[in-house]
C-alpha positions in Angstrom: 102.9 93.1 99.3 103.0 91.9 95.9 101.6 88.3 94.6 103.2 86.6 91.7 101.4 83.4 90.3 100.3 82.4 86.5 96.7 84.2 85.1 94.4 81.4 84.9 91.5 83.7 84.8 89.8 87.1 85.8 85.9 88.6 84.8 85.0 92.4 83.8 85.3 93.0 88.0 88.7 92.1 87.9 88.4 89.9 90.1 91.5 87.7 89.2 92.8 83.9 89.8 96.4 82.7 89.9 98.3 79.3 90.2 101.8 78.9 91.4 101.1 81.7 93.2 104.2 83.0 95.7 103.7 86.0 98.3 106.4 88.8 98.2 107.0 91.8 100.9 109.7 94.2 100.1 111.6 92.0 97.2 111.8 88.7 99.9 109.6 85.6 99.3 107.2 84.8 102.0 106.2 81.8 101.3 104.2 79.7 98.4 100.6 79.7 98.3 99.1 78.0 95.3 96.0 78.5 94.1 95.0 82.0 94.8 91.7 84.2 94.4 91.9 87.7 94.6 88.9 90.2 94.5 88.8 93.4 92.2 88.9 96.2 95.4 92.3 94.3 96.4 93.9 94.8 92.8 96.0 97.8 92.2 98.1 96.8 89.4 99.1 93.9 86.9 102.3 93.5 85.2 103.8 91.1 83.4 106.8 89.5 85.2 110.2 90.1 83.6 111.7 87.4 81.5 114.6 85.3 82.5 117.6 84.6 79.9 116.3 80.5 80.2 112.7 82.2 79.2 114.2 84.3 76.1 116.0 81.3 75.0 113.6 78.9 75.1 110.9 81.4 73.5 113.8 81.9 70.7 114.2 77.9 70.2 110.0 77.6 69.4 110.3 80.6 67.2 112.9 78.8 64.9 111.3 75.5 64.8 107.9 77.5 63.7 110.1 78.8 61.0 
């Protein structure tokens, strides 16, 4: 079981809290849940998620206007 949501927050614990959050069991979407608070002795890993061609494009547009 795997959550994937947006970090808005987490404490020394690692205690963590996500928005958007969506529940996954082997690579199918259960369903969306929100808000979500999870508690440090339920966390067994972090990742980031992987990037979408829409994500690496519009990263590379903000890049070039900084420029």
């Amino acid at each position: 079981m795997r959550y994937k949501g947006t970090l808005v927050s987490f404490d020394e614990y690692m205690n963590i809290l996500l928005n958007d959050c969506e529940e996954w069991i082997d690579n199918t979407k259960k369903g969306t849940l929100g808000k979500v608070f999870i508690r440090c002795n339920n966390v067994l890993y972090i990742s980031r998620a992987e990037e979408s061609k829409e994500t690496k494009t519009e990263i590379q547009k903000d890049e070039e206007m900084a420029e």
